[in-house]
N, CA, C and O atoms as a Tripos MOL2 file, in Angstrom:
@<TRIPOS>MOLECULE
protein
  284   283    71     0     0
PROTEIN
NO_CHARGES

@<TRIPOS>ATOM
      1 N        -176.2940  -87.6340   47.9220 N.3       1 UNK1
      2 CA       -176.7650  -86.9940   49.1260 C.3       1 UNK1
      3 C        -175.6970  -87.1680   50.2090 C.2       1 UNK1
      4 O        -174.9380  -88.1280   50.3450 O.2       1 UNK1
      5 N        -175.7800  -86.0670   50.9480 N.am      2 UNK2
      6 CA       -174.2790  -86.0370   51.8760 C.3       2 UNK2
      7 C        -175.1080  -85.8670   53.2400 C.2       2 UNK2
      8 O        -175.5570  -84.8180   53.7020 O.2       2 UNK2
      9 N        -175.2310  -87.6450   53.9650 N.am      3 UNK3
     10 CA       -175.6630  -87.0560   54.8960 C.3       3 UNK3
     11 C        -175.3100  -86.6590   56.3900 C.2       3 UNK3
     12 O        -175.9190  -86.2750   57.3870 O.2       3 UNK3
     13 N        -173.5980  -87.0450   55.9070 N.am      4 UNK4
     14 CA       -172.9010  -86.1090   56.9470 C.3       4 UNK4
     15 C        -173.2330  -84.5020   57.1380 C.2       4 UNK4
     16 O        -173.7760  -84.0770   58.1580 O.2       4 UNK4
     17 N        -172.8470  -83.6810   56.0550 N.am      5 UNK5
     18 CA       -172.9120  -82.5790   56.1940 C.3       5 UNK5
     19 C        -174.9990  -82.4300   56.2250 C.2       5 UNK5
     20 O        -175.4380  -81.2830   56.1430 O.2       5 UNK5
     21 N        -175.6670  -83.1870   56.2990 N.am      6 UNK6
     22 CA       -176.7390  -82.8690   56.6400 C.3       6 UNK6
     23 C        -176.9330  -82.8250   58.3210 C.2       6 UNK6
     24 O        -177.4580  -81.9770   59.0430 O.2       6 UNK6
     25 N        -176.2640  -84.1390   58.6310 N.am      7 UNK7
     26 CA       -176.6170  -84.3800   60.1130 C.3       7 UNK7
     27 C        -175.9570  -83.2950   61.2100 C.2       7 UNK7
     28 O        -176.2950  -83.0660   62.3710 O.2       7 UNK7
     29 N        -174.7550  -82.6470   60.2960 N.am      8 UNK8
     30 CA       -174.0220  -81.4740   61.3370 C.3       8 UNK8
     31 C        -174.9180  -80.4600   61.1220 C.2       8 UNK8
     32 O        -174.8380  -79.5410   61.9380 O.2       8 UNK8
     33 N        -175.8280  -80.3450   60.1790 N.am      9 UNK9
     34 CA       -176.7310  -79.4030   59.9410 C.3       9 UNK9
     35 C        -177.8850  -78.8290   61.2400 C.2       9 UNK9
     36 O        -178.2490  -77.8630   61.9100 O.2       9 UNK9
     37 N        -178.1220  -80.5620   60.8950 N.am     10 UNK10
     38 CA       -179.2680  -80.9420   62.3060 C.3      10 UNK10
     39 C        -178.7560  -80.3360   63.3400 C.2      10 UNK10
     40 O        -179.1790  -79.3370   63.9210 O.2      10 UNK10
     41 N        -177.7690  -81.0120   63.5690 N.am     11 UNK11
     42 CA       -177.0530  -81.0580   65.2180 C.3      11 UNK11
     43 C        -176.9210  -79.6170   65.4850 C.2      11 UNK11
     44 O        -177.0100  -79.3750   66.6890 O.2      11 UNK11
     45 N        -176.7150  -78.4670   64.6570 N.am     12 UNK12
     46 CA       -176.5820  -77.1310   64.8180 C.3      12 UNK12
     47 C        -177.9580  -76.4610   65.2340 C.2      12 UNK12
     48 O        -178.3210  -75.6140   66.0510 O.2      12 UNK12
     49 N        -178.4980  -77.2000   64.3410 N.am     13 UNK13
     50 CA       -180.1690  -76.5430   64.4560 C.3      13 UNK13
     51 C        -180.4540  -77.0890   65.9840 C.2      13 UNK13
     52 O        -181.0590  -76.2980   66.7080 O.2      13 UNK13
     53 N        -180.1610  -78.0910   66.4300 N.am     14 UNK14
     54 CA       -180.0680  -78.6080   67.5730 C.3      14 UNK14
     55 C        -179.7750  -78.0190   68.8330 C.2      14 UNK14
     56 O        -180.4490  -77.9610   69.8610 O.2      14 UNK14
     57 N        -178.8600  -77.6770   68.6120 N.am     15 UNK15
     58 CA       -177.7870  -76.4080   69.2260 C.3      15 UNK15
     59 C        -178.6690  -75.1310   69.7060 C.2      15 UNK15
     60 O        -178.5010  -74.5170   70.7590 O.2      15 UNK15
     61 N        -179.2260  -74.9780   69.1390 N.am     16 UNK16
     62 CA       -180.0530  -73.4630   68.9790 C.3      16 UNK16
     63 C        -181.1410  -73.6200   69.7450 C.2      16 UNK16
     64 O        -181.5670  -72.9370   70.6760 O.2      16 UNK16
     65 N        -181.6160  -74.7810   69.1530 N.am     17 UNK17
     66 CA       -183.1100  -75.0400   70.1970 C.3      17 UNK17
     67 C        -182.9980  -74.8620   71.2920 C.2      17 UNK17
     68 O        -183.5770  -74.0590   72.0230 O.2      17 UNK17
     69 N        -181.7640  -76.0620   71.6350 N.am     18 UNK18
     70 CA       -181.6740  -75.8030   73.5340 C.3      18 UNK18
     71 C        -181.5320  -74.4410   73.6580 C.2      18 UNK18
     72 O        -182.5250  -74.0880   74.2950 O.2      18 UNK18
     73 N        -180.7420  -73.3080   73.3680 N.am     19 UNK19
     74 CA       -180.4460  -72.3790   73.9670 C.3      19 UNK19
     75 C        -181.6640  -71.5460   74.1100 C.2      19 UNK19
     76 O        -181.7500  -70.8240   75.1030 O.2      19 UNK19
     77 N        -182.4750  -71.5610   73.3600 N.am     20 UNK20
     78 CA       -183.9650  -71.2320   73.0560 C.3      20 UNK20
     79 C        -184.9340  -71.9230   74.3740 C.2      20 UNK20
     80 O        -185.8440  -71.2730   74.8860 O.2      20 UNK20
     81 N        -184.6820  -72.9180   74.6860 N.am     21 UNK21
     82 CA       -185.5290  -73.2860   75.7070 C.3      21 UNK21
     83 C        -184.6620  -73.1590   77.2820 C.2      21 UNK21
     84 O        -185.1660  -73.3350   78.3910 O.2      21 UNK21
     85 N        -183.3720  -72.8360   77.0040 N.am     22 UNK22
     86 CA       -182.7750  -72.2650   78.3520 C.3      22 UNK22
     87 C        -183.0770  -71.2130   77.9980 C.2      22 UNK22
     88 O        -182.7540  -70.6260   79.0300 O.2      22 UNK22
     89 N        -183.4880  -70.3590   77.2930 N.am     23 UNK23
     90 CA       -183.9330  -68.8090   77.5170 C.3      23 UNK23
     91 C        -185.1640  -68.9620   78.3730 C.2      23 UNK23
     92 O        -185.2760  -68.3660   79.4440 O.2      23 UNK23
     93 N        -186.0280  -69.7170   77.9210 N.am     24 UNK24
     94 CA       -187.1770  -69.5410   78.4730 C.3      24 UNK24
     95 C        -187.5280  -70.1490   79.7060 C.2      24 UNK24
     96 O        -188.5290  -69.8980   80.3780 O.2      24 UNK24
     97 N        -186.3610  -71.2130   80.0270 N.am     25 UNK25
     98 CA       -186.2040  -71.7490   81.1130 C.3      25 UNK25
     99 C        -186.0100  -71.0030   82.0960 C.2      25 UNK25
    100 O        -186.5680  -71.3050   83.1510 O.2      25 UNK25
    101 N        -185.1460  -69.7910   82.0340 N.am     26 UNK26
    102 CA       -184.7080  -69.2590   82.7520 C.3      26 UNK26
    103 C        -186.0910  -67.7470   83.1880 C.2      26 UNK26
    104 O        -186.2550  -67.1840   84.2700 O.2      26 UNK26
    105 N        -186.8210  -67.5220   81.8790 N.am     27 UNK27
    106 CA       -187.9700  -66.7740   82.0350 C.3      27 UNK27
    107 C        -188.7330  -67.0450   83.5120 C.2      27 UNK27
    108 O        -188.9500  -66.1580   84.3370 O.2      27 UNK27
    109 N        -189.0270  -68.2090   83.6370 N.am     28 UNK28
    110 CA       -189.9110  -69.3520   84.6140 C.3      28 UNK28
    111 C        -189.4100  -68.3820   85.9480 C.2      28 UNK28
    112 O        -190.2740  -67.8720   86.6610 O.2      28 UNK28
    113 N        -188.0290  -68.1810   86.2120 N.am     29 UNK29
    114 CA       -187.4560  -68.1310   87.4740 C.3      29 UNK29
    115 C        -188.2170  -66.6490   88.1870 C.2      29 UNK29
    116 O        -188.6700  -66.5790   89.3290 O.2      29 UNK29
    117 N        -188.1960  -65.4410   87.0630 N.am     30 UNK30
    118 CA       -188.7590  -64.0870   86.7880 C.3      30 UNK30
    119 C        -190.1840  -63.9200   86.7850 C.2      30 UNK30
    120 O        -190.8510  -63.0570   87.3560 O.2      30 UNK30
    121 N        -190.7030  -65.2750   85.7500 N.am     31 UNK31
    122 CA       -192.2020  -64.9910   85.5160 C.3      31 UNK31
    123 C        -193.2520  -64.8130   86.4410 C.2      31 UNK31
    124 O        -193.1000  -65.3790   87.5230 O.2      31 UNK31
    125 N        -194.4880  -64.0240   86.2310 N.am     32 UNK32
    126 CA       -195.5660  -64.2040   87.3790 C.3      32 UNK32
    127 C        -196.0100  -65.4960   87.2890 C.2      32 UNK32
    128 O        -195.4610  -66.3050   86.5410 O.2      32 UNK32
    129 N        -196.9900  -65.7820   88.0070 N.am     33 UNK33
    130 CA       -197.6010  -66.8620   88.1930 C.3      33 UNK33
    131 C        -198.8610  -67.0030   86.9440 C.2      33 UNK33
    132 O        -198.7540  -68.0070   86.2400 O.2      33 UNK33
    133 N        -199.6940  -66.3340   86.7260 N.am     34 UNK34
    134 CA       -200.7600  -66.6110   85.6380 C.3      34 UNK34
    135 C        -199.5640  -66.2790   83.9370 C.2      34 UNK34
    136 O        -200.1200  -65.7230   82.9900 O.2      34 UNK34
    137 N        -198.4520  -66.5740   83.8310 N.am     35 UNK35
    138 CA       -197.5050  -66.4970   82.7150 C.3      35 UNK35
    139 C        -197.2180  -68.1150   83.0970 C.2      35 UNK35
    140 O        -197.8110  -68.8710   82.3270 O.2      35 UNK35
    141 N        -196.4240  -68.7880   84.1360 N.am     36 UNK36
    142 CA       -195.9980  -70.0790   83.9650 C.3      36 UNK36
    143 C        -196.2350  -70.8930   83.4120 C.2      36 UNK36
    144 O        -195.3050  -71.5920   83.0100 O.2      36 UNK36
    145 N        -197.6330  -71.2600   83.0810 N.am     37 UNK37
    146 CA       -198.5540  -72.2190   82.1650 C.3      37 UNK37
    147 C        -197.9290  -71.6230   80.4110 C.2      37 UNK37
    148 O        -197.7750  -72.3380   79.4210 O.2      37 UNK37
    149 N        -197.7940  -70.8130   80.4730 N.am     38 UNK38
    150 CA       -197.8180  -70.2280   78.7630 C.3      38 UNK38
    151 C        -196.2050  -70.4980   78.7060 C.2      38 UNK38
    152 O        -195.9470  -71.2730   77.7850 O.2      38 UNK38
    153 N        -195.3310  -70.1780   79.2530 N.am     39 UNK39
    154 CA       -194.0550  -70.4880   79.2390 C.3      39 UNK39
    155 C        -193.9960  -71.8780   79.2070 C.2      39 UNK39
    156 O        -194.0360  -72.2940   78.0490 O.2      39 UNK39
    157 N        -193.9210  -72.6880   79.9910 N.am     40 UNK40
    158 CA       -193.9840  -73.9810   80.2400 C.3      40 UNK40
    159 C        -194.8420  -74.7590   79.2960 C.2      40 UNK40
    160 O        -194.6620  -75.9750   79.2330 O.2      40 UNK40
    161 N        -195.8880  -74.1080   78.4470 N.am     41 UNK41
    162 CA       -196.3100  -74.8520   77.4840 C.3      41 UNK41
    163 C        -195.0570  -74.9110   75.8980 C.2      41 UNK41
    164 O        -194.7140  -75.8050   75.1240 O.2      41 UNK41
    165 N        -194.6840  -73.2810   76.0680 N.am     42 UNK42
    166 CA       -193.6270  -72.9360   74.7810 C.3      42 UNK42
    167 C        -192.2400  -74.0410   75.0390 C.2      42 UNK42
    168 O        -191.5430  -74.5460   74.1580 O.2      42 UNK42
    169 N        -192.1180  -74.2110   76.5100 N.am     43 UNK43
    170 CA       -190.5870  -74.8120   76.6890 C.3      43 UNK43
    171 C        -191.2390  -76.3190   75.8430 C.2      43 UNK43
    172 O        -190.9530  -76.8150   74.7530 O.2      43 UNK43
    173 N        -192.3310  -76.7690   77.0450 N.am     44 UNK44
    174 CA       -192.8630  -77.9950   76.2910 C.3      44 UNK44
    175 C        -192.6810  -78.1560   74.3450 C.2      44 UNK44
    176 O        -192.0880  -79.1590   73.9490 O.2      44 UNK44
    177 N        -193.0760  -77.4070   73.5610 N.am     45 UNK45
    178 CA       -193.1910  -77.2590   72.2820 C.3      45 UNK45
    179 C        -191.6720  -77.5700   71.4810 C.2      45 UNK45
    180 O        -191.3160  -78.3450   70.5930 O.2      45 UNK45
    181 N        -191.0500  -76.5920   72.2560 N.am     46 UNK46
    182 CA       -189.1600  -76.4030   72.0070 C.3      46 UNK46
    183 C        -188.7440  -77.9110   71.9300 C.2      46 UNK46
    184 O        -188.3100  -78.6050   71.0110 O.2      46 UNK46
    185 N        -189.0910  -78.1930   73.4610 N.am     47 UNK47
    186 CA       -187.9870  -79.7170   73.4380 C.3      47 UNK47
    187 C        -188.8110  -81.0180   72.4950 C.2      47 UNK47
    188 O        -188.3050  -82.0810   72.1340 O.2      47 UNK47
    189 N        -189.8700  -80.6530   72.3120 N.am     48 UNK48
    190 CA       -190.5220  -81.5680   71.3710 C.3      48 UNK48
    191 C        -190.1140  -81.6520   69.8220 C.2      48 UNK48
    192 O        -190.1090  -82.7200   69.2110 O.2      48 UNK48
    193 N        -189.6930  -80.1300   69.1150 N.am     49 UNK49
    194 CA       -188.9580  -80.0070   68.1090 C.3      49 UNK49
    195 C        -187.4580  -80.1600   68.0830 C.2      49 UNK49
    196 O        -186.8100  -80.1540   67.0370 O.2      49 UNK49
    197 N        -186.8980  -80.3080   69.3780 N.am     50 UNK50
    198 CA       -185.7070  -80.7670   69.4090 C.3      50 UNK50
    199 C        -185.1280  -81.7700   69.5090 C.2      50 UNK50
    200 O        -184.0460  -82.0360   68.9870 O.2      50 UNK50
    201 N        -186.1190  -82.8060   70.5530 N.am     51 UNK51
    202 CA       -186.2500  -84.1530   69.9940 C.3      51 UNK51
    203 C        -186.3090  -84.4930   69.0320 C.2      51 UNK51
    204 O        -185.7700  -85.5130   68.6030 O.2      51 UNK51
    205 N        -187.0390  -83.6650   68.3780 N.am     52 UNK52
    206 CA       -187.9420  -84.1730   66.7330 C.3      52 UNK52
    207 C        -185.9370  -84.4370   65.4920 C.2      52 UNK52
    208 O        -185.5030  -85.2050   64.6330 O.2      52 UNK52
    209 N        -185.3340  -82.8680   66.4840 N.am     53 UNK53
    210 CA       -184.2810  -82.5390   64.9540 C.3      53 UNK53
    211 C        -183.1750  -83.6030   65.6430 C.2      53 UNK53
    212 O        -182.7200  -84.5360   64.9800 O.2      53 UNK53
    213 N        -182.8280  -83.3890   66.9080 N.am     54 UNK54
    214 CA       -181.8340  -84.4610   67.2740 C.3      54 UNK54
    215 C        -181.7930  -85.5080   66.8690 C.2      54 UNK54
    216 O        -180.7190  -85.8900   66.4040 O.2      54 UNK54
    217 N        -182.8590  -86.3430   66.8760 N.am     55 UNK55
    218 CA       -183.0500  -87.7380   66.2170 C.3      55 UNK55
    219 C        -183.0310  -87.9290   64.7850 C.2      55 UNK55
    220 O        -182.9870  -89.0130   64.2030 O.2      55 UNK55
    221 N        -183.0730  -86.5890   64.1880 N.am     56 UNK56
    222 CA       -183.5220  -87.0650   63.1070 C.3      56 UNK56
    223 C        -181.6610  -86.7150   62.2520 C.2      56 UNK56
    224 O        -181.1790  -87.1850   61.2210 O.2      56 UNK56
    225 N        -181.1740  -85.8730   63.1100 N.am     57 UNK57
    226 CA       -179.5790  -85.2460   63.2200 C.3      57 UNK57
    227 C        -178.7580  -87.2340   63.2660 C.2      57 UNK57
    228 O        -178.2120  -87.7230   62.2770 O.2      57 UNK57
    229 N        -178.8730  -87.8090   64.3050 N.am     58 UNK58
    230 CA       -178.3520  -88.9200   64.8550 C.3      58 UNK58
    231 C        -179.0680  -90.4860   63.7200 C.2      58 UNK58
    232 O        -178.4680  -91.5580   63.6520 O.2      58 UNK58
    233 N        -179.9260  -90.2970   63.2420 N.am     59 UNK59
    234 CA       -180.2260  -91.0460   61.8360 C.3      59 UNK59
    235 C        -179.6670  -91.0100   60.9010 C.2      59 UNK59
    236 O        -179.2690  -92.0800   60.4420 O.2      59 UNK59
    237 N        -179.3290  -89.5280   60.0620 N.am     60 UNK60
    238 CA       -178.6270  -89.3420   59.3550 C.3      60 UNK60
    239 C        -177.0980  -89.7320   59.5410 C.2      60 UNK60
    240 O        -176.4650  -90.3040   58.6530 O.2      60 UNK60
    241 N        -176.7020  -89.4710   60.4410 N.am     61 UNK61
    242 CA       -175.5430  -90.0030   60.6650 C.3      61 UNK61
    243 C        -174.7240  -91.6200   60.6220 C.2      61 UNK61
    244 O        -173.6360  -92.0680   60.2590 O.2      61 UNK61
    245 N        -176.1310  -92.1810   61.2970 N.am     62 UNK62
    246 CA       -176.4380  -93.5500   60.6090 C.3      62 UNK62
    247 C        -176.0060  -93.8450   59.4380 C.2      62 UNK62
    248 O        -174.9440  -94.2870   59.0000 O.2      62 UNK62
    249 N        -177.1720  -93.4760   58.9180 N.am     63 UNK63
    250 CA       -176.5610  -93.6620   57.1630 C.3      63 UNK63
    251 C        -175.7260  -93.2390   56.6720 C.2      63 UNK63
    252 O        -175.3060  -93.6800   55.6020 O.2      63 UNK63
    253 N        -175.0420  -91.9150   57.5010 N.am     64 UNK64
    254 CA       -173.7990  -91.5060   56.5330 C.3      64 UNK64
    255 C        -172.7280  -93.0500   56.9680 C.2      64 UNK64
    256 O        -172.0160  -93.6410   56.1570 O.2      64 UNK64
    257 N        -172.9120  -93.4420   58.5640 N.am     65 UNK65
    258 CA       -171.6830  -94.9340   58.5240 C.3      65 UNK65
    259 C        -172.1750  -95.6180   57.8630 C.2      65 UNK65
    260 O        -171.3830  -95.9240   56.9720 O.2      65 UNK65
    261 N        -173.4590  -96.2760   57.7010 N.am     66 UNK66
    262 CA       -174.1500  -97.4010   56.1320 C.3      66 UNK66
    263 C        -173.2420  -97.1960   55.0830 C.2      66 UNK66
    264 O        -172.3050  -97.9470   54.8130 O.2      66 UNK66
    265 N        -173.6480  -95.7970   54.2950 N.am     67 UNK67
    266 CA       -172.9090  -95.2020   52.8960 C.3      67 UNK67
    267 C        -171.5520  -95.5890   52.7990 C.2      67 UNK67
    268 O        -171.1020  -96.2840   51.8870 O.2      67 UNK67
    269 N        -170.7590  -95.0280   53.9600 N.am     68 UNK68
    270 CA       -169.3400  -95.2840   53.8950 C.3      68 UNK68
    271 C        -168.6050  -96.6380   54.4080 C.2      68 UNK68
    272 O        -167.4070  -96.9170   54.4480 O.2      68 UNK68
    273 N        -169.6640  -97.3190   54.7560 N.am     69 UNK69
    274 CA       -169.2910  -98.8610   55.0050 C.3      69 UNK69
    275 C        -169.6210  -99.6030   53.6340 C.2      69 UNK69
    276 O        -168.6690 -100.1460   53.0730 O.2      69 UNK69
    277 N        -170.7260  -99.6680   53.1140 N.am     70 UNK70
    278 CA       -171.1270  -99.9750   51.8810 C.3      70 UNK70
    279 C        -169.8480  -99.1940   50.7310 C.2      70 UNK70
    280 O        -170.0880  -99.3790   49.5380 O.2      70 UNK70
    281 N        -169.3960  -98.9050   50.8480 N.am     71 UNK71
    282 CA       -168.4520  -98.2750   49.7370 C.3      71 UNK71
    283 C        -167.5990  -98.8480   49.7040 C.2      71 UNK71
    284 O        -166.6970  -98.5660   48.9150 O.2      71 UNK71
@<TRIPOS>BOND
     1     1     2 1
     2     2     3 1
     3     3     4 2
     4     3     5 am
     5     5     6 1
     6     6     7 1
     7     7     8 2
     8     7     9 am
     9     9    10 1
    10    10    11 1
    11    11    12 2
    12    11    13 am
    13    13    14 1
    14    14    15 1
    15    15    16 2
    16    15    17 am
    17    17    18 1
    18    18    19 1
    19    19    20 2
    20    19    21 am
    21    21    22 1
    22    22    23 1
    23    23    24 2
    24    23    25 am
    25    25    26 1
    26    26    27 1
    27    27    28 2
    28    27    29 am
    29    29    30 1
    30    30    31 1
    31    31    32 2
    32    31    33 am
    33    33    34 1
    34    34    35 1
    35    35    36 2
    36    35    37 am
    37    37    38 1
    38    38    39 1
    39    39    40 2
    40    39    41 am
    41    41    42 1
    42    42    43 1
    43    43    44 2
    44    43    45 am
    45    45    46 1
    46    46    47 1
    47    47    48 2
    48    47    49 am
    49    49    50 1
    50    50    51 1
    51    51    52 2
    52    51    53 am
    53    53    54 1
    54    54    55 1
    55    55    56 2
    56    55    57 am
    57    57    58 1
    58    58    59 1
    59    59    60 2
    60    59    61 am
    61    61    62 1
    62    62    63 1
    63    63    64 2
    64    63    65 am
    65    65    66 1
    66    66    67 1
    67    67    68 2
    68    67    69 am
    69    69    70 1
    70    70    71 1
    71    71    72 2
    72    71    73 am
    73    73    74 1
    74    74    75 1
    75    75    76 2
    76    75    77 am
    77    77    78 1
    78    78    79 1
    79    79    80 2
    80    79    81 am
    81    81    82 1
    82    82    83 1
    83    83    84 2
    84    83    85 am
    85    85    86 1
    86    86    87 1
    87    87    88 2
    88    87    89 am
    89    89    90 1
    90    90    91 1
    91    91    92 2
    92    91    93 am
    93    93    94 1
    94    94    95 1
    95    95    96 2
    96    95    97 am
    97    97    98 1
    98    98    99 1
    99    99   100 2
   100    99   101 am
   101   101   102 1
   102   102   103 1
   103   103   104 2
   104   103   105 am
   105   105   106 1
   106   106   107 1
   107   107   108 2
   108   107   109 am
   109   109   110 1
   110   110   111 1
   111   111   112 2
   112   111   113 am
   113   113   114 1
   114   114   115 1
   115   115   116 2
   116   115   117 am
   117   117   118 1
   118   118   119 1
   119   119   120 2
   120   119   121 am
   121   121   122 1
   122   122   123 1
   123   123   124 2
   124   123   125 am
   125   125   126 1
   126   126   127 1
   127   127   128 2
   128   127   129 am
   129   129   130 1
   130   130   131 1
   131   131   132 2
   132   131   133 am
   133   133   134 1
   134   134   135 1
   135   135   136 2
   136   135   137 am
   137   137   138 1
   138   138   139 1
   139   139   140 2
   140   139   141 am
   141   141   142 1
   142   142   143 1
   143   143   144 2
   144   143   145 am
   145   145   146 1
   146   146   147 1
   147   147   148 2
   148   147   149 am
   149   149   150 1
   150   150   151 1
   151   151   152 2
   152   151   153 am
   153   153   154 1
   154   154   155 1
   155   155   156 2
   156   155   157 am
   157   157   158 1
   158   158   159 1
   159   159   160 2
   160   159   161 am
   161   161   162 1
   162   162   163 1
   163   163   164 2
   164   163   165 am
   165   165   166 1
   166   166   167 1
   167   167   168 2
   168   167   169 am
   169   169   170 1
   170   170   171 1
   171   171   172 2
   172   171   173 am
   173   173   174 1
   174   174   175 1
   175   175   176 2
   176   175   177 am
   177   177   178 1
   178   178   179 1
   179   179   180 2
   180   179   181 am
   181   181   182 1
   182   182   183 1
   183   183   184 2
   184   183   185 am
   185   185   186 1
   186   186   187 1
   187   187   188 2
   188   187   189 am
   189   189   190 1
   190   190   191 1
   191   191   192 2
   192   191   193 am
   193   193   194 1
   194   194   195 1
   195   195   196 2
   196   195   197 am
   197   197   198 1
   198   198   199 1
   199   199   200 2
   200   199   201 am
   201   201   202 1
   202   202   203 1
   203   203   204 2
   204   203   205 am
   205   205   206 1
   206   206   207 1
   207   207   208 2
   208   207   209 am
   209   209   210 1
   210   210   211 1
   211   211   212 2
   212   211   213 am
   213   213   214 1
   214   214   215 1
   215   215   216 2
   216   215   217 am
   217   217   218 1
   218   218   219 1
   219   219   220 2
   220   219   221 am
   221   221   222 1
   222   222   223 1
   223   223   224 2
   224   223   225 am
   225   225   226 1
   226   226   227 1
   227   227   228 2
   228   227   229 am
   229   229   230 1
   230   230   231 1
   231   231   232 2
   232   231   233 am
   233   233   234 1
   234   234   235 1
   235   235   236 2
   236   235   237 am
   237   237   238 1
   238   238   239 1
   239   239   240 2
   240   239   241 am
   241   241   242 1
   242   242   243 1
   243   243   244 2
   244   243   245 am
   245   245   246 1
   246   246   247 1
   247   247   248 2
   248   247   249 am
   249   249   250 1
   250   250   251 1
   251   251   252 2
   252   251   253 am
   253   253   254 1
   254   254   255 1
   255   255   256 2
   256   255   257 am
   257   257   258 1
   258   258   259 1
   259   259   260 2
   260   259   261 am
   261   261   262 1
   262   262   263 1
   263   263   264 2
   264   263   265 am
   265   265   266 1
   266   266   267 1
   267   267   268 2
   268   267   269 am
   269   269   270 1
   270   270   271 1
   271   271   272 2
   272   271   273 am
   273   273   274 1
   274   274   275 1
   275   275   276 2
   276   275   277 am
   277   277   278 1
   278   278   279 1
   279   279   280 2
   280   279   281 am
   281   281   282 1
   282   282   283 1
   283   283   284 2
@<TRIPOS>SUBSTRUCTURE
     1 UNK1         2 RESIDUE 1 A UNK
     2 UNK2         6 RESIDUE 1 A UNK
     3 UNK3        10 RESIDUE 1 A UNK
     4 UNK4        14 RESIDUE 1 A UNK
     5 UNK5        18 RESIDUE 1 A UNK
     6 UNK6        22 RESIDUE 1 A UNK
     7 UNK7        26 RESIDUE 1 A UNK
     8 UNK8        30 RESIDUE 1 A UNK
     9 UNK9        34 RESIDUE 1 A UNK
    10 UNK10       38 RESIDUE 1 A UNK
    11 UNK11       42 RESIDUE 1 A UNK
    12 UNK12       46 RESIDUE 1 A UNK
    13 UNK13       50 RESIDUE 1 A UNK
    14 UNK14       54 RESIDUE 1 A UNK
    15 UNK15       58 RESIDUE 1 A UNK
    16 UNK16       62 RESIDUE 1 A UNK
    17 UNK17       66 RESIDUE 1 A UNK
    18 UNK18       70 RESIDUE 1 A UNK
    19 UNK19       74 RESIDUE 1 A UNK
    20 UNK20       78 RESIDUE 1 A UNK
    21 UNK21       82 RESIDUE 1 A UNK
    22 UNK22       86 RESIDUE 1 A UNK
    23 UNK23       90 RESIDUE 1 A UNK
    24 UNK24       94 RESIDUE 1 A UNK
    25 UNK25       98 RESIDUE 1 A UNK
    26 UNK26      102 RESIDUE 1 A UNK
    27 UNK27      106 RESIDUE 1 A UNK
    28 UNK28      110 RESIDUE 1 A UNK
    29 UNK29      114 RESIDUE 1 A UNK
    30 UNK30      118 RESIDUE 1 A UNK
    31 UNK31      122 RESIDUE 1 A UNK
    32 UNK32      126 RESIDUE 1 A UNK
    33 UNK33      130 RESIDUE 1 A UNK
    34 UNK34      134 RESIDUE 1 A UNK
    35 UNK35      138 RESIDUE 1 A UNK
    36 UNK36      142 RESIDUE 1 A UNK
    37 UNK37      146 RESIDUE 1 A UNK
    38 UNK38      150 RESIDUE 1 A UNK
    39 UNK39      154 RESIDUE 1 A UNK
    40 UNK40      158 RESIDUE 1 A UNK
    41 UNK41      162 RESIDUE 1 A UNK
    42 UNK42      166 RESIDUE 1 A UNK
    43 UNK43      170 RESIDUE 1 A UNK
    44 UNK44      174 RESIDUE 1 A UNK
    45 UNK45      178 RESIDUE 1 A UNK
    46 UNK46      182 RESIDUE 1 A UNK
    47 UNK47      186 RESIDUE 1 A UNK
    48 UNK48      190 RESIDUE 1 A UNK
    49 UNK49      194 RESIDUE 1 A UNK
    50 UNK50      198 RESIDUE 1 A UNK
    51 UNK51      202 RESIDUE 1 A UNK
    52 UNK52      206 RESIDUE 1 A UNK
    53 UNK53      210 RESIDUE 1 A UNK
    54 UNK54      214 RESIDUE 1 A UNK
    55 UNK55      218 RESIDUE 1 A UNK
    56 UNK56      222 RESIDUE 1 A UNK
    57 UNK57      226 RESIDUE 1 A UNK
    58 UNK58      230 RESIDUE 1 A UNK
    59 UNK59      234 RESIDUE 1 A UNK
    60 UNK60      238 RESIDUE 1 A UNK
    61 UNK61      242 RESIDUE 1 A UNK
    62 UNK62      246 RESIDUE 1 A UNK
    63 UNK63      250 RESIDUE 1 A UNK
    64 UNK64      254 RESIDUE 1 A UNK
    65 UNK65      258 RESIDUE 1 A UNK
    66 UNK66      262 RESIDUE 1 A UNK
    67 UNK67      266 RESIDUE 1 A UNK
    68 UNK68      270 RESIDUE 1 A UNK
    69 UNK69      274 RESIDUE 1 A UNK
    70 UNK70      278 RESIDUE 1 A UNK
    71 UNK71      282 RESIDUE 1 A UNK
């Protein structure tokens, strides 16, 4: 298992999210007022799965220094 090339995986998928929640970040500035709650719940959702991949991006990486220290 290579979990270098997994964790650059992450970190890409990573990548994307934010830009995904600066899209919608930027929605907020445009949006009406009975929309803000629904936006602001989706941004909420975004950075929760991006937390979720970042960390899990920055673990792997971990172990890829474990693997290659152990070797």
């Amino acid at each position: 298992m290579d979990y270098s090339v997994m964790a650059r995986e992450y970190y890409v998928s990573a990548e994307k999210l934010k830009k995904t929640i600066s899209k919608y970040e930027n929605k907020l500035k445009t949006a009406e007022q009975r929309n803000l709650e629904e936006i602001n719940s989706i941004i909420a959702s975004y950075r929760n799965i991006y937390y979720d991949v970042f960390n899990t991006a920055r673990m792997l990486e971990e172990r890829a220094k474990e693997k290659e220290n152990a070797a």
